[in-house]
C-alpha positions as CSV (number, residue, x, y, z in Angstrom):
1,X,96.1,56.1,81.1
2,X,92.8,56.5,80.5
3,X,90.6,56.9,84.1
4,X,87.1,55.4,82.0
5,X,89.3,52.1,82.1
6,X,89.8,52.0,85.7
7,X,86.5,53.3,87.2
8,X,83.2,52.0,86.2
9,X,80.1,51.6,87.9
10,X,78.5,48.0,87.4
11,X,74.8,48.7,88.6
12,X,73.7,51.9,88.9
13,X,72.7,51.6,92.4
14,X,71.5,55.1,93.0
15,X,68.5,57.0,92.5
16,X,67.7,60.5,91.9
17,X,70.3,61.0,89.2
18,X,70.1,60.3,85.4
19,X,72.1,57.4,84.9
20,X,71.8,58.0,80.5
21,X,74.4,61.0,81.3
22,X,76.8,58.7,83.3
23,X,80.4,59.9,82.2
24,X,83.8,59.1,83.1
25,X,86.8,61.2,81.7
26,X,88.2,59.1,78.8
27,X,91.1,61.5,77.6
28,X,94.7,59.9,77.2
29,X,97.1,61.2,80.0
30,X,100.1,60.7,82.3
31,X,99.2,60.4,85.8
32,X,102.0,61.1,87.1
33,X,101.8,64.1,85.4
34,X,98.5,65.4,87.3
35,X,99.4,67.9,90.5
36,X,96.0,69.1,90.9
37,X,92.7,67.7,90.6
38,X,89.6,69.7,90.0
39,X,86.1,68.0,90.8
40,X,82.8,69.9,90.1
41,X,79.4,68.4,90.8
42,X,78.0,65.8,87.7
43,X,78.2,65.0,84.4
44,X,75.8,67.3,82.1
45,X,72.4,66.5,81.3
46,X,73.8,67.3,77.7
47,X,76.9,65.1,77.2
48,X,78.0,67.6,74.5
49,X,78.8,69.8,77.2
50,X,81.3,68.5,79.0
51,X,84.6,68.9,79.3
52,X,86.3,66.5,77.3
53,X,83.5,67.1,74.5
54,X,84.4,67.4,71.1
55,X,84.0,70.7,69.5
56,X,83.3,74.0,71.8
57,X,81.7,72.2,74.9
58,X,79.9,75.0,77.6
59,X,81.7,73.5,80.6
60,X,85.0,74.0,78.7
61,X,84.2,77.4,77.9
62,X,83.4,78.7,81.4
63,X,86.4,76.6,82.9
64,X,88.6,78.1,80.4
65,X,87.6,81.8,81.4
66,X,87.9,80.9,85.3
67,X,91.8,79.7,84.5
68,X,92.3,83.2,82.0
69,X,91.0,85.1,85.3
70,X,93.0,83.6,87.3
71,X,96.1,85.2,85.3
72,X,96.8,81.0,83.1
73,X,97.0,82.0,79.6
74,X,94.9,79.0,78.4
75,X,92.6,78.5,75.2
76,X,91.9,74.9,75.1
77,X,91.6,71.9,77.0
78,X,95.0,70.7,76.2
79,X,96.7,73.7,77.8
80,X,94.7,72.9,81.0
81,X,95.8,69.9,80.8
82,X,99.5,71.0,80.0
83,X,99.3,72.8,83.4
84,X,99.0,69.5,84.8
85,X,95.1,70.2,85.9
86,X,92.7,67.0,86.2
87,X,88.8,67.8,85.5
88,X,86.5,65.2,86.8
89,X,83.0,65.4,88.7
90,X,81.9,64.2,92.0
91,X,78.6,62.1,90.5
92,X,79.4,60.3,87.2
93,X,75.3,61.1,86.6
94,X,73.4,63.5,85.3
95,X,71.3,65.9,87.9
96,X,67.6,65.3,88.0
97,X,66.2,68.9,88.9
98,X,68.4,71.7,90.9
99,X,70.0,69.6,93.8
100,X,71.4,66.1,94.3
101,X,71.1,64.2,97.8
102,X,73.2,62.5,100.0
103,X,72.5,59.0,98.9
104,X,74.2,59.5,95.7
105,X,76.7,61.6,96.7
106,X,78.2,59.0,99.1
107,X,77.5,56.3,96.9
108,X,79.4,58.1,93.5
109,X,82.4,59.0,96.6
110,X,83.7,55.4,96.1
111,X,84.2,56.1,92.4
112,X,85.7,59.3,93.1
113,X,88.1,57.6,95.8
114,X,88.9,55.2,93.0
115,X,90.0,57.5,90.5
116,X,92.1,59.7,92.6
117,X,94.2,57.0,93.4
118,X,95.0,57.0,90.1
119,X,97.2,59.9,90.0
120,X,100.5,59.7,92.8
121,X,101.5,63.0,92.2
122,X,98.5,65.7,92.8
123,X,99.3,68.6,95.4
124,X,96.0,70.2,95.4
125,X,92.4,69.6,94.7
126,X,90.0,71.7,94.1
127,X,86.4,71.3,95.0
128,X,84.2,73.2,92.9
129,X,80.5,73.4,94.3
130,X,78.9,71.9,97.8
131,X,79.0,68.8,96.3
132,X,82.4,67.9,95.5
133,X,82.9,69.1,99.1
134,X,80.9,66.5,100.5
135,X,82.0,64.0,98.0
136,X,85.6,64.8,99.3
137,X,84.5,64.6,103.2
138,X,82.5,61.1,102.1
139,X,85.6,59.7,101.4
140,X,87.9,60.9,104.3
141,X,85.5,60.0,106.8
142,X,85.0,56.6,105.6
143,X,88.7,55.8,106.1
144,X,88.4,57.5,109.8
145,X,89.7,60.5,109.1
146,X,88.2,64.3,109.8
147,X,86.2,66.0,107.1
148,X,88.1,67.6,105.1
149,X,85.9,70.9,104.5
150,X,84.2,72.1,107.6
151,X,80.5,73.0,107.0
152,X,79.8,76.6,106.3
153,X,79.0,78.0,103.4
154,X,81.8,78.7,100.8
155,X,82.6,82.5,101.2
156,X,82.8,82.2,105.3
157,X,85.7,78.9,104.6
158,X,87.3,80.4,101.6
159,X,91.2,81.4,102.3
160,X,91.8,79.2,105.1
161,X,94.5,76.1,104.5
162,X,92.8,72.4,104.7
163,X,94.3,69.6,103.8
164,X,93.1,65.9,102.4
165,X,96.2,63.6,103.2
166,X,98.6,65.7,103.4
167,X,97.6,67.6,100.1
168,X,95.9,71.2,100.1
169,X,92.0,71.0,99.2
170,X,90.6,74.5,98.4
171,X,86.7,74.9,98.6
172,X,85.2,76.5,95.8
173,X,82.6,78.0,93.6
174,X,81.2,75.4,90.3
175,X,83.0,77.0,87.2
176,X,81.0,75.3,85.0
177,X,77.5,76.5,83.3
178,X,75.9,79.6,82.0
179,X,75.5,81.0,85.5
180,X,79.3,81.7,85.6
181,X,79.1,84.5,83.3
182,X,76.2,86.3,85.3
183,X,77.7,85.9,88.7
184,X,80.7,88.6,89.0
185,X,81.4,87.9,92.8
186,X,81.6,84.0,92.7
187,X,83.6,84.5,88.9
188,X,86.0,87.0,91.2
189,X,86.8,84.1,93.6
190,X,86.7,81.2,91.1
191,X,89.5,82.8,90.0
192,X,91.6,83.7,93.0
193,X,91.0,80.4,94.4
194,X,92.0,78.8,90.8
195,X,95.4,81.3,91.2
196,X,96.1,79.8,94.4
197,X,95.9,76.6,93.9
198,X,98.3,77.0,90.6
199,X,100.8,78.8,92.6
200,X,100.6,75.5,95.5
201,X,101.7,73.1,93.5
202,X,104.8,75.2,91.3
């Protein structure tokens, strides 16, 4: 199964994103095979960056050092994916400057709530950046149900258990960019939050 066959987006409805980066995971995998999903912000402004990139891709390279932190003995997107981890992002778009507003965010959620559907078996996402966080509580709220992530910033809601449908969310820290190799404190807790989610769903 290949998620870029089941969710598309037919008109580009939103504004203040790049729509020439849209980008849906196309890589070949079981779904029933996913236990944890991890969602970080949007696709790159560079599509050579991204994870399922060919060659040496700068997202890959930071994710893969947040998973060796974490004490996963990974070198390449296959073993991620061995380990039964799901990378996807929140907005399907590129950014257009530093932040992305709500419109979009609540707009790209019904793409998101699309393509986690596709996979039965996840235990545990992980919601790398304010974004995904928002994308996640988008979704839950339009079915009626609580957010997901109370509001607060990320080191004050860390460690404390929440759940999306019965299955454990953890708010995080993006792993992905050069910025993850300069901050020490939020590569510290990238990592413990990665090590707990791997340990949920053994």
């Amino acid at each position: 199964m290949r998620a870029s066959q089941h969710v598309r987006c037919e008109k580009f409805p939103c504004v203040g994103v790049n729509h020439e980066c849209y980008l849906v995971p196309d890589v070949e995998l079981d779904p029933a095979a996913v236990s944890v999903v991890m969602i970080w912000e949007a696709a790159p402004a560079d599509g050579s960056d991204y994870y399922y990139a060919n060659g040496d891709p700068l997202f890959l390279q930071t994710t893969l050092q947040a998973f060796n932190d974490a004490g996963a003995n990974v070198s390449s997107l296959q073993d991620i994916l061995d380990l039964g981890v799901y990378m996807t992002t929140a907005i399907k778009c590129g950014k257009i400057g530093y932040g992305i507003k709500a419109a979009p965010i609540k707009e790209c959620s019904l793409l998101l709530e699309k393509e986690l559907a596709l996979f039965p078996a996840v235990e545990v996402f992980m919601l790398m950046g304010d974004v995904a966080i928002r994308a996640m509580n988008y979704i839950a709220r339009r079915a009626g149900e609580p957010r997901v992530i109370p509001a607060g910033s990320t080191y004050k809601i860390r460690g404390i258990e929440y759940f999306f449908r019965g299955k454990r969310a953890f708010p995080s820290y993006l792993q992905a960019g050069p910025s993850f190799f300069i901050e020490k404190s939020k590569r510290r807790m990238i990592a413990e939050d990665i090590a707990a989610a791997l340990a949920v769903r053994r």
